[in-house]
BALOBA-1460 file (C-alpha; in Angstrom, 3 decimals):
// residues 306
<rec num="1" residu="x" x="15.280" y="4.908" z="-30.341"/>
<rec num="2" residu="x" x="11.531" y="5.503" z="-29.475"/>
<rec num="3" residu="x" x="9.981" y="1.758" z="-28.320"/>
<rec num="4" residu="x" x="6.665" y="1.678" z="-29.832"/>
<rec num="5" residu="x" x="3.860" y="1.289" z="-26.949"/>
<rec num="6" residu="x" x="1.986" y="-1.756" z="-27.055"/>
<rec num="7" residu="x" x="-1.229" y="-0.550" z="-26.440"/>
<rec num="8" residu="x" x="-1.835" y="1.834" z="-29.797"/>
<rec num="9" residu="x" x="-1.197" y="-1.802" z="-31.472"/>
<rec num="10" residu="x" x="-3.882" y="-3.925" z="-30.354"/>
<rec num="11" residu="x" x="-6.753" y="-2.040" z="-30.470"/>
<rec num="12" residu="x" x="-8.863" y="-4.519" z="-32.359"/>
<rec num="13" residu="x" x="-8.362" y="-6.851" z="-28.717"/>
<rec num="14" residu="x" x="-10.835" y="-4.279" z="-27.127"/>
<rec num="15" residu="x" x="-14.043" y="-5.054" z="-27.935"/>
<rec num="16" residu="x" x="-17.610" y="-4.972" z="-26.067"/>
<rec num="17" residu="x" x="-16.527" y="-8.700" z="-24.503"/>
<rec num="18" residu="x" x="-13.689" y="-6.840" z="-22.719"/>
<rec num="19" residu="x" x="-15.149" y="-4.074" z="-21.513"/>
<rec num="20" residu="x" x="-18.399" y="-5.837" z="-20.230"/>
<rec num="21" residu="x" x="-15.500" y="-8.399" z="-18.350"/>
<rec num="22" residu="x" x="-13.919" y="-5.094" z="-16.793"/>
<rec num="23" residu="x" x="-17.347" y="-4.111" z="-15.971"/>
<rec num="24" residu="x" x="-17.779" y="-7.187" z="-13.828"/>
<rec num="25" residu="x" x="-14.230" y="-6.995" z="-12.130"/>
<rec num="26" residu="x" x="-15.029" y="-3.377" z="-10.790"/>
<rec num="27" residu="x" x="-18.919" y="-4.272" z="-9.747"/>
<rec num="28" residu="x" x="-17.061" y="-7.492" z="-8.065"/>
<rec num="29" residu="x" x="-14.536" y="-5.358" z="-6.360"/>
<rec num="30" residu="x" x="-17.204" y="-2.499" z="-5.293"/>
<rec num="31" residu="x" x="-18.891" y="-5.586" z="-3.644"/>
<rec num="32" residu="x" x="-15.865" y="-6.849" z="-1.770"/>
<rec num="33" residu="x" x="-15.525" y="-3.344" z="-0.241"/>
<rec num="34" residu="x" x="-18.939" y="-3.269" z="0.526"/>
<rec num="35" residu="x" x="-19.082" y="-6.863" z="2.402"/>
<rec num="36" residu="x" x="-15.108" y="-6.256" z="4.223"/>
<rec num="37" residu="x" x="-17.165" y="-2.806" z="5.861"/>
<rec num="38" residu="x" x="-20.561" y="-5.123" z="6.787"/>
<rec num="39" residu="x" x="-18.392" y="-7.725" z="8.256"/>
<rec num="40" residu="x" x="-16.791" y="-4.867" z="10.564"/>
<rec num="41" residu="x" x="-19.657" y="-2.871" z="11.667"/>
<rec num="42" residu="x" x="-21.418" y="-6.167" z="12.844"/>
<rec num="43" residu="x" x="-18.078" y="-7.058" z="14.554"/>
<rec num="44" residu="x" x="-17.546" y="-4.044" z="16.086"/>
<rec num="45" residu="x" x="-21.317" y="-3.335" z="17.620"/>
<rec num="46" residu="x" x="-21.137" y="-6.918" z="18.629"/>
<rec num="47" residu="x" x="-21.898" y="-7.887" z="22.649"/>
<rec num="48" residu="x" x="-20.669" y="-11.331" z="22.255"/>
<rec num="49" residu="x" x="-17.300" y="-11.817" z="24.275"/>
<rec num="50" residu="x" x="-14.542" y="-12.121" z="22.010"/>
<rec num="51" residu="x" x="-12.280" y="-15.251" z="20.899"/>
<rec num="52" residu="x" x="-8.778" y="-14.702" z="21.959"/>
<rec num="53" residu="x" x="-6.062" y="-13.125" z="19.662"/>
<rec num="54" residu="x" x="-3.961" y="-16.110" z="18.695"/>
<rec num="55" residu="x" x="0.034" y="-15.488" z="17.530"/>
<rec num="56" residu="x" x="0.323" y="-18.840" z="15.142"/>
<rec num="57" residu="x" x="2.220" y="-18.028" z="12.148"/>
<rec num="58" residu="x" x="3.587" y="-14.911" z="13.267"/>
<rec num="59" residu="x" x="7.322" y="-13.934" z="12.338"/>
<rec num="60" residu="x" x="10.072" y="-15.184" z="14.680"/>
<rec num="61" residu="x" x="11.579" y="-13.332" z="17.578"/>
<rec num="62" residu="x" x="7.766" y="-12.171" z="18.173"/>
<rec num="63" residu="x" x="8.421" y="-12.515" z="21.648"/>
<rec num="64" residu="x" x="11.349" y="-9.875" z="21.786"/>
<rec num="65" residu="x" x="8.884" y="-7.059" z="20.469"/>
<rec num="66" residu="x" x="5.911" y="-8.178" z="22.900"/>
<rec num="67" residu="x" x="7.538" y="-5.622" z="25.615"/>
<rec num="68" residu="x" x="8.825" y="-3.122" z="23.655"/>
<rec num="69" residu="x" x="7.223" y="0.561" z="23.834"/>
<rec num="70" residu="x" x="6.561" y="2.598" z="20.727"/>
<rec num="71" residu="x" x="9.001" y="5.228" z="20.659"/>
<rec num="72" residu="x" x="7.549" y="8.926" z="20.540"/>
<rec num="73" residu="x" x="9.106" y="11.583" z="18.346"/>
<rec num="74" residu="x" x="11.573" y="13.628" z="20.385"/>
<rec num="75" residu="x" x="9.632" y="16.845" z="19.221"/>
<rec num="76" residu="x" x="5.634" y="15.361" z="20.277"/>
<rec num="77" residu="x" x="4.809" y="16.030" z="16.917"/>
<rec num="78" residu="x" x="1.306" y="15.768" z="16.494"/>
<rec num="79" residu="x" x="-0.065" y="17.202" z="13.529"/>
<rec num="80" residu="x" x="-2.913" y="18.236" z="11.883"/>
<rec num="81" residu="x" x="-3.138" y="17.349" z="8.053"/>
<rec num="82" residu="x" x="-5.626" y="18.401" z="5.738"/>
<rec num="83" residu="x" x="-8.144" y="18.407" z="8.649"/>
<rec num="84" residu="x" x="-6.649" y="15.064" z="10.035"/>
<rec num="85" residu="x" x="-5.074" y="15.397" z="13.385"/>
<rec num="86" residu="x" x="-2.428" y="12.795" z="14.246"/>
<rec num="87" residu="x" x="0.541" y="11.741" z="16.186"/>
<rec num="88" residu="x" x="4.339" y="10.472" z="14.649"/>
<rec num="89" residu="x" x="5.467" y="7.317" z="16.612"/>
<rec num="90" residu="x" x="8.589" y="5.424" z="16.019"/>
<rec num="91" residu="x" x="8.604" y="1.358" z="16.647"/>
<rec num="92" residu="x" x="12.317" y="-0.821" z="17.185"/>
<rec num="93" residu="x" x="11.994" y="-3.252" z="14.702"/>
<rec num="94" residu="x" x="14.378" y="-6.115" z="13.569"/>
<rec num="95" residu="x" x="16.287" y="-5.980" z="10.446"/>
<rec num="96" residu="x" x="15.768" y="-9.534" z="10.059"/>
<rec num="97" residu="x" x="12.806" y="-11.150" z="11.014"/>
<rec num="98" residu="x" x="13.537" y="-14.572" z="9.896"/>
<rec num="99" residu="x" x="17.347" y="-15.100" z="10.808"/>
<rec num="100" residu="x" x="18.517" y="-16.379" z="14.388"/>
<rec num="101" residu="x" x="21.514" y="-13.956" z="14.041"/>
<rec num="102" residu="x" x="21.781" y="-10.808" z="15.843"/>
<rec num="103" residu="x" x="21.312" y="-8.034" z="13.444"/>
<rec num="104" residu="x" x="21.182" y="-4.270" z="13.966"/>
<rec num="105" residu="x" x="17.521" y="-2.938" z="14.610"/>
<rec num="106" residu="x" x="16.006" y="0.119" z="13.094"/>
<rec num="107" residu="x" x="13.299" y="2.546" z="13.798"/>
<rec num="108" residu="x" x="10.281" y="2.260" z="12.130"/>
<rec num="109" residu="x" x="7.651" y="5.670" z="11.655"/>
<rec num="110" residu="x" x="4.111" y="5.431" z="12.247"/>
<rec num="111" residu="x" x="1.630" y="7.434" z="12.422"/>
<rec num="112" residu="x" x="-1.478" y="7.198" z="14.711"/>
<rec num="113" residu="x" x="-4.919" y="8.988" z="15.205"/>
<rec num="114" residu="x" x="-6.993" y="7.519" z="18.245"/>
<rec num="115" residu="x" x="-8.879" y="10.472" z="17.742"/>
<rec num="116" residu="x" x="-12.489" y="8.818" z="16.880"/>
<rec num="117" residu="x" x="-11.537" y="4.771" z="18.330"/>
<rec num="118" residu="x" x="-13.919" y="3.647" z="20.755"/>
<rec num="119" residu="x" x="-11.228" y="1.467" z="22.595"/>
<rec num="120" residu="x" x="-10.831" y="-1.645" z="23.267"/>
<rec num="121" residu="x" x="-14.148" y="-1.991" z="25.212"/>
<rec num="122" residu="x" x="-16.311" y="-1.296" z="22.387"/>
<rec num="123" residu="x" x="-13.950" y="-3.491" z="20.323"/>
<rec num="124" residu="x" x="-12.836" y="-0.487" z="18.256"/>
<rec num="125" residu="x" x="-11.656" y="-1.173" z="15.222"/>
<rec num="126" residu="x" x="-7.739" y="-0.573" z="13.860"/>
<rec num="127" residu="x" x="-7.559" y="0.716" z="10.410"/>
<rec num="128" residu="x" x="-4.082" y="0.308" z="9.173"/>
<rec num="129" residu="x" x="-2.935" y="1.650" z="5.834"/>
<rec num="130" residu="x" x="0.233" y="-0.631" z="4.471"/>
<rec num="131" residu="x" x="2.934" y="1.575" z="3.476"/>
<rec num="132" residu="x" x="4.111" y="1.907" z="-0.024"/>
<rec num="133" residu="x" x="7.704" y="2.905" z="-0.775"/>
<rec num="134" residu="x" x="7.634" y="6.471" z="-0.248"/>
<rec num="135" residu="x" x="7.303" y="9.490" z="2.707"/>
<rec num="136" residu="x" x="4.354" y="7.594" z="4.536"/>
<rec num="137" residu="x" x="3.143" y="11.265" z="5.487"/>
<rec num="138" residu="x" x="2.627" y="11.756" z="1.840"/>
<rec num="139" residu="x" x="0.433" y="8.366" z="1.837"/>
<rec num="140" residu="x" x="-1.324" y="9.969" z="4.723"/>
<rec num="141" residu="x" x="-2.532" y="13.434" z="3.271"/>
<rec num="142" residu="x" x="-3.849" y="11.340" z="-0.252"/>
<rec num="143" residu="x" x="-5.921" y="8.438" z="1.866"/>
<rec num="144" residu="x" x="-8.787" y="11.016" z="2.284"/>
<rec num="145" residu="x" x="-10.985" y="7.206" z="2.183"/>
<rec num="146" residu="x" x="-9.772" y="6.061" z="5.563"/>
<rec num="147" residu="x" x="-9.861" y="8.539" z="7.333"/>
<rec num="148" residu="x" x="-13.506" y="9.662" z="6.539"/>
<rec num="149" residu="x" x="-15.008" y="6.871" z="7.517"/>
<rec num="150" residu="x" x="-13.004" y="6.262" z="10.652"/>
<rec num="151" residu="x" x="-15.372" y="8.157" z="12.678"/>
<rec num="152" residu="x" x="-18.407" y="6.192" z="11.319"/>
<rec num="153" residu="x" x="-16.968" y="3.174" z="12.852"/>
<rec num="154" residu="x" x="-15.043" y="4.181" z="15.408"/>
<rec num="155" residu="x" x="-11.674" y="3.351" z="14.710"/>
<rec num="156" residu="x" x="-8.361" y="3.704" z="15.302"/>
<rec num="157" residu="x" x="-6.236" y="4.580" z="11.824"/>
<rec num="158" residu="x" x="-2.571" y="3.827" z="11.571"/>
<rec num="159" residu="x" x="-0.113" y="4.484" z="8.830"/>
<rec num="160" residu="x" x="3.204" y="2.365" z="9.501"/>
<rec num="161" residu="x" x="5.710" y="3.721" z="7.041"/>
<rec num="162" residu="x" x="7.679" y="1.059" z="4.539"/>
<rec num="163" residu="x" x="11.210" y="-0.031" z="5.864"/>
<rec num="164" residu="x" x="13.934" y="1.684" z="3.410"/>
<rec num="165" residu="x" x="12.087" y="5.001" z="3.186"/>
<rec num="166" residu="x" x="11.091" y="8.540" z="4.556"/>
<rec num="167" residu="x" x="12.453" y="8.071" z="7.996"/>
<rec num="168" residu="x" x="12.264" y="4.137" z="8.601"/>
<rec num="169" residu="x" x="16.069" y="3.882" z="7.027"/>
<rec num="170" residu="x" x="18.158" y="1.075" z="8.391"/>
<rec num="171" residu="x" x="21.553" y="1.332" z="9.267"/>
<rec num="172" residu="x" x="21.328" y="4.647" z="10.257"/>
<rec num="173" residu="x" x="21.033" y="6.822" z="6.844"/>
<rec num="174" residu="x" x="19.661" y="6.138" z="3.749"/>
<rec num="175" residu="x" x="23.380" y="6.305" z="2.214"/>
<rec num="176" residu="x" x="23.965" y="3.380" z="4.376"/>
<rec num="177" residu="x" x="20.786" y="1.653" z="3.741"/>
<rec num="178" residu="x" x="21.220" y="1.979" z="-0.231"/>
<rec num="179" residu="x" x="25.008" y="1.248" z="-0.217"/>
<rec num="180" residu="x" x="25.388" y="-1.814" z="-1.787"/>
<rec num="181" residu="x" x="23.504" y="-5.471" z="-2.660"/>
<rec num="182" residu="x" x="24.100" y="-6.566" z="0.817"/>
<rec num="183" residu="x" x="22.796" y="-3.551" z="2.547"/>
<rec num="184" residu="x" x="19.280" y="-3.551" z="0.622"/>
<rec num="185" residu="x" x="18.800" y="-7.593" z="0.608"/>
<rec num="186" residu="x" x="16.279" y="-6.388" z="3.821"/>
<rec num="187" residu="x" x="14.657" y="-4.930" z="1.087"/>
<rec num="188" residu="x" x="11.977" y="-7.621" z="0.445"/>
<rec num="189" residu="x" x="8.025" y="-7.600" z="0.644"/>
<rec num="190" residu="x" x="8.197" y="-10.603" z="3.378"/>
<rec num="191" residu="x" x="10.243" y="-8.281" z="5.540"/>
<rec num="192" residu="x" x="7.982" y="-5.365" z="5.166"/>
<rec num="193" residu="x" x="4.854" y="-7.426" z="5.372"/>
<rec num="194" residu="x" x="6.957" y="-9.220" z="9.001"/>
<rec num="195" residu="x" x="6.846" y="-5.436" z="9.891"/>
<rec num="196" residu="x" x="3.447" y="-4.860" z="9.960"/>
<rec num="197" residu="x" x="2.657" y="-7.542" z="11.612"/>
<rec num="198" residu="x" x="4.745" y="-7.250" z="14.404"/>
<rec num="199" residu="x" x="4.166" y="-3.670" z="15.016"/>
<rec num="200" residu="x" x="0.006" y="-4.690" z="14.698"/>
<rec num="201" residu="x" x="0.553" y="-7.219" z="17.074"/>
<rec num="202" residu="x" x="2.760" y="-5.023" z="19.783"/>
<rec num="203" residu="x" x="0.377" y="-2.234" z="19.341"/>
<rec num="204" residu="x" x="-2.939" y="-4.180" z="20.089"/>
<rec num="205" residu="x" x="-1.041" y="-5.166" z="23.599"/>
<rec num="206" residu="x" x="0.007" y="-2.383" z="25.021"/>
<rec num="207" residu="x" x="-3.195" y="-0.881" z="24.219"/>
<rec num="208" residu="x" x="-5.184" y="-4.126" z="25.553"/>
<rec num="209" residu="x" x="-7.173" y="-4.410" z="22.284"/>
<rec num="210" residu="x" x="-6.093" y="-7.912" z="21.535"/>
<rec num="211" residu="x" x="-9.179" y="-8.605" z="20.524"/>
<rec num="212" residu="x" x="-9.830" y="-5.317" z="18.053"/>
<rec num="213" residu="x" x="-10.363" y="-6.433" z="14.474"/>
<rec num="214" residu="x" x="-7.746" y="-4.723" z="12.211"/>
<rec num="215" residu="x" x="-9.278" y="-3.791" z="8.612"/>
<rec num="216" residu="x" x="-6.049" y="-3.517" z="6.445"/>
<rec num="217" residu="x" x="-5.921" y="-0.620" z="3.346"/>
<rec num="218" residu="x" x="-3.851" y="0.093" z="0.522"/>
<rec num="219" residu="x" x="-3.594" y="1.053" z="-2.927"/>
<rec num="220" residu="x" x="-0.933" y="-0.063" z="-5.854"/>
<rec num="221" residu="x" x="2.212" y="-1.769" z="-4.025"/>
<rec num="222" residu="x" x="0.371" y="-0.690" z="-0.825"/>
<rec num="223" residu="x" x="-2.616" y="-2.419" z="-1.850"/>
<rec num="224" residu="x" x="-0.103" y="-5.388" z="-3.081"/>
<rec num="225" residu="x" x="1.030" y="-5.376" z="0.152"/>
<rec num="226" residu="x" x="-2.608" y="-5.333" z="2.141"/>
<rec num="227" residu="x" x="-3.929" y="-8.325" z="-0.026"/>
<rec num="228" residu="x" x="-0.824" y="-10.599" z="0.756"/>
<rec num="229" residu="x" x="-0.772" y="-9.701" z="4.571"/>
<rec num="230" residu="x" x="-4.403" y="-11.354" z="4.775"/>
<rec num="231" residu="x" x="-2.295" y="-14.058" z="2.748"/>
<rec num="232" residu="x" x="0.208" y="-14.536" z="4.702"/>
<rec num="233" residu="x" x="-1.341" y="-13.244" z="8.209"/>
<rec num="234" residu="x" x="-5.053" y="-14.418" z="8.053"/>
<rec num="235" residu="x" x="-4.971" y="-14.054" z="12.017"/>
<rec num="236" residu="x" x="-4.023" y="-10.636" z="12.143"/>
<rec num="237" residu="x" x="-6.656" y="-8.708" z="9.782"/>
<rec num="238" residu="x" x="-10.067" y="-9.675" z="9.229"/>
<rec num="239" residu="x" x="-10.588" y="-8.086" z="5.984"/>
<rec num="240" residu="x" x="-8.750" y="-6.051" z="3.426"/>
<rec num="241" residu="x" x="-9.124" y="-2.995" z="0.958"/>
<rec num="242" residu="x" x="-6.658" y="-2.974" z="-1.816"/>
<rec num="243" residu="x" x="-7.200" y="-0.307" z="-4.400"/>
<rec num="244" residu="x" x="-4.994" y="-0.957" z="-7.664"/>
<rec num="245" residu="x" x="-3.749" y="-3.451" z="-6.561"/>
<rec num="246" residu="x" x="-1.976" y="-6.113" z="-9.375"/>
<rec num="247" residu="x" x="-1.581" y="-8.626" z="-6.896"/>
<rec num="248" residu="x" x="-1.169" y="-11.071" z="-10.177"/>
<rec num="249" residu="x" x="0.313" y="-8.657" z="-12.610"/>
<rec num="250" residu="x" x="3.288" y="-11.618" z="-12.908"/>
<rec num="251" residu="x" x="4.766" y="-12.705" z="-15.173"/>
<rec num="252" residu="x" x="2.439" y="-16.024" z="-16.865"/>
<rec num="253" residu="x" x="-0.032" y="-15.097" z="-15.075"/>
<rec num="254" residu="x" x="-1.289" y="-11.772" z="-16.739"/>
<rec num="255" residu="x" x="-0.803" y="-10.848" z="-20.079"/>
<rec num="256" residu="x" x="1.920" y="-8.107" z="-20.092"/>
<rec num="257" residu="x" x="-0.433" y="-5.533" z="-22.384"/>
<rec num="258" residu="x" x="-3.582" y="-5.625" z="-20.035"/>
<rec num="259" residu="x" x="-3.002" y="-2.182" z="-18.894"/>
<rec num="260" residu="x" x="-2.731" y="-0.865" z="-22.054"/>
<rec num="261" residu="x" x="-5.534" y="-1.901" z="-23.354"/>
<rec num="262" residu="x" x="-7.230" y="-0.782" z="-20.674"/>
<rec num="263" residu="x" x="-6.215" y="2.617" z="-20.983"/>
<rec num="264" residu="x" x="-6.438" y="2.119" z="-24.850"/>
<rec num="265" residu="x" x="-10.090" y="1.596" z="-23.986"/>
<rec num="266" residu="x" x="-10.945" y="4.527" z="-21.704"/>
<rec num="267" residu="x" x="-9.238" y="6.757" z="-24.550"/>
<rec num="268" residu="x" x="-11.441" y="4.943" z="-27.322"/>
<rec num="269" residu="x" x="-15.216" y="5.224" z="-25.237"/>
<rec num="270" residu="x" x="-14.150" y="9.161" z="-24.367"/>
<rec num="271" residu="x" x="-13.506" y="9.734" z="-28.250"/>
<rec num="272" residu="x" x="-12.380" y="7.812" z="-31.145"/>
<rec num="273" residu="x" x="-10.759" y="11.093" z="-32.627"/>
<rec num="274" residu="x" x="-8.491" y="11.218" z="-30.179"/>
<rec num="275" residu="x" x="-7.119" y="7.875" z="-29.634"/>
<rec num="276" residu="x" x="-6.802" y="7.601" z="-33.471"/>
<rec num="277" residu="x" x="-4.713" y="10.711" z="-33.211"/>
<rec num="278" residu="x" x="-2.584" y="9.577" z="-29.847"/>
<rec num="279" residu="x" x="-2.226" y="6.418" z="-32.414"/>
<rec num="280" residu="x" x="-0.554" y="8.479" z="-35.546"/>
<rec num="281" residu="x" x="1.017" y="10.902" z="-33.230"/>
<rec num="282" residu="x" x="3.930" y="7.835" z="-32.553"/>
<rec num="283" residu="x" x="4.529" y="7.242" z="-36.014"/>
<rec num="284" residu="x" x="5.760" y="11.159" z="-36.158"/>
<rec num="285" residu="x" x="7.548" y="11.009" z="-32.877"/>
<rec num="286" residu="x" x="9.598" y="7.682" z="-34.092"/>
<rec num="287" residu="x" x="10.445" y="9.205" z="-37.486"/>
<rec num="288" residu="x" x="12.114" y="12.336" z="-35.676"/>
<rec num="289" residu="x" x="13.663" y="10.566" z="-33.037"/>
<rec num="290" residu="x" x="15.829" y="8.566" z="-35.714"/>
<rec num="291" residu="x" x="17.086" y="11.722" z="-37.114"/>
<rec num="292" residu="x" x="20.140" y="13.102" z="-36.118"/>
<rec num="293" residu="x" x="19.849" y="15.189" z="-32.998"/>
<rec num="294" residu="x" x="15.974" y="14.233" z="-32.709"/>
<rec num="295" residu="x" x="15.982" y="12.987" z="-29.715"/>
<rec num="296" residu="x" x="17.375" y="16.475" z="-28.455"/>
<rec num="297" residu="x" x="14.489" y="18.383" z="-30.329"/>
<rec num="298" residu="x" x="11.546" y="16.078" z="-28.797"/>
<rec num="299" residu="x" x="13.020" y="16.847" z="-25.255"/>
<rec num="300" residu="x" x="13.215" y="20.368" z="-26.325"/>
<rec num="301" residu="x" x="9.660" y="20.640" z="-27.560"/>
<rec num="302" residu="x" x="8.189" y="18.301" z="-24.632"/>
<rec num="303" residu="x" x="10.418" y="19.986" z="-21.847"/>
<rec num="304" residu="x" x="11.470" y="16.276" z="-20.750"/>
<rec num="305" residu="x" x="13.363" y="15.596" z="-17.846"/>
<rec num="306" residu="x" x="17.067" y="14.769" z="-18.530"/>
């Protein structure tokens, strides 16, 4: 039986009051963006000598990564997508980063492009994307953002790829990795976030650029991700972008029919026609999924997936 949407319910909640308060949210975040970039380009042209990189509140066992070298793909791959040239690296990271047991250790996928960094001279800036859960090379080739203006300041742009997916699979395969309960309690956003930093932190030394501010990007979970690293690891990143992110879409904190009537909105300022007619349209599609074998008709008609 059909569930019907909240958002076709409560259209009398969007109003001009709304709309002008989402029209302050996205001048506010346009302004973040704008400051987060300012605060880097004075950063990075700056002469002064820089304050040392400082490890407090880093995960434990930092130490046992310190001295580890990224691992390079056994085929060099270095590619070149959409115009964006860059190498596939693989980094040993712990299962675990907050247990004092000996756990198995995985390999983690990045990808790299020093292409355009100035180094660590120039204090080049890292620009590191935060992996959602998903092929990072597919977060790569639809982050046109980052890598266009990686040039302008001469950074470095790095896309470490979320533990439990593409190629970053623990216990050897993803039918491991997915097995059971046990088997995906590494699943967590404190591990993955204990990822990044670690792999930040090992990368910066062996390329002597402890003192290289590290602007942090995402978007959706990514961007989730991004907002609580500068959370969680204010020494590592100096500023971040998260796009989309509902870093408070919880539960109590948010009301759970926001993004409806968000998109209830755009629908209603594009044409009222047509969001009254999405509105009656559910009315029809609830009556005839009640009937016997309707549910098999609206899949027919709407070629749904099964």
């Amino acid at each position: 039986m059909f569930k019907h949407p909240q958002w076709i319910t409560k259209p009398s909640e969007i109003n001009e009051q709304s709309e002008a308060k989402m029209a302050r949210r996205a001048i506010a975040a346009f302004s973040f963006s704008i400051i987060v970039l300012s605060i880097l380009a004075l950063q990075s042209s700056s002469s002064q000598t820089p304050r040392p990189f400082s490890s407090r509140g880093a995960p434990k066992f930092l130490g046992r990564f310190s001295t580890s070298k990224p691992h390079h793909s056994n085929d060099r791959r270095s590619k070149q997508l959409l115009g964006y040239r860059y190498e596939t690296r693989y980094f040993q990271q712990r299962l675990d980063h907050f247990s004092f047991a000996e756990l198995p250790t995985f390999n983690q996928r990045y990808l790299i492009s020093s292409e355009h960094w100035s180094g660590p001279d120039r204090l080049g800036p890292i620009f590191l994307y935060c992996g959602n859960e998903g092929d990072i090379e597919w977060f790569a080739a639809n982050s046109g953002f980052v890598w266009e203006i990686a040039p302008s300041f001469g950074a470095m742009v790095v896309f470490p790829e979320h533990r439990y997916y593409g190629e970053s699979t623990p216990f050897g395969s993803r039918e491991e990795a997915y097995k059971d309960a046990a088997s995906l309690s590494y699943l967590t956003a404190e591990q993955a976030l204990a990822d990044f930093a670690v792999l930040i932190t090992n990368l910066k030394q062996n390329l002597s650029a402890e003192s290289c501010p590290v602007v942090l990007f995402g978007g959706s979970y990514g961007g989730m991700l991004a907002a609580w690293m500068r959370l969680k690891y204010p020494h590592i990143a100096i500023g971040a972008l998260a796009s989309s992110a509902p870093i408070l879409q919880f539960e109590d904190i948010v009301p759970p029919e926001t993004f409806y009537d968000i998109v209830s909105s755009d629908f209603k300022c594009e044409s009222t026609s047509c969001f009254n007619t999405i509105k009656a349209s559910w009315n029809a599609l609830i009556s005839e999924g009640q009937k016997e074998n309707g549910l098999s008709k609206l899949t027919r008609m709407f070629r749904l997936c099964r």
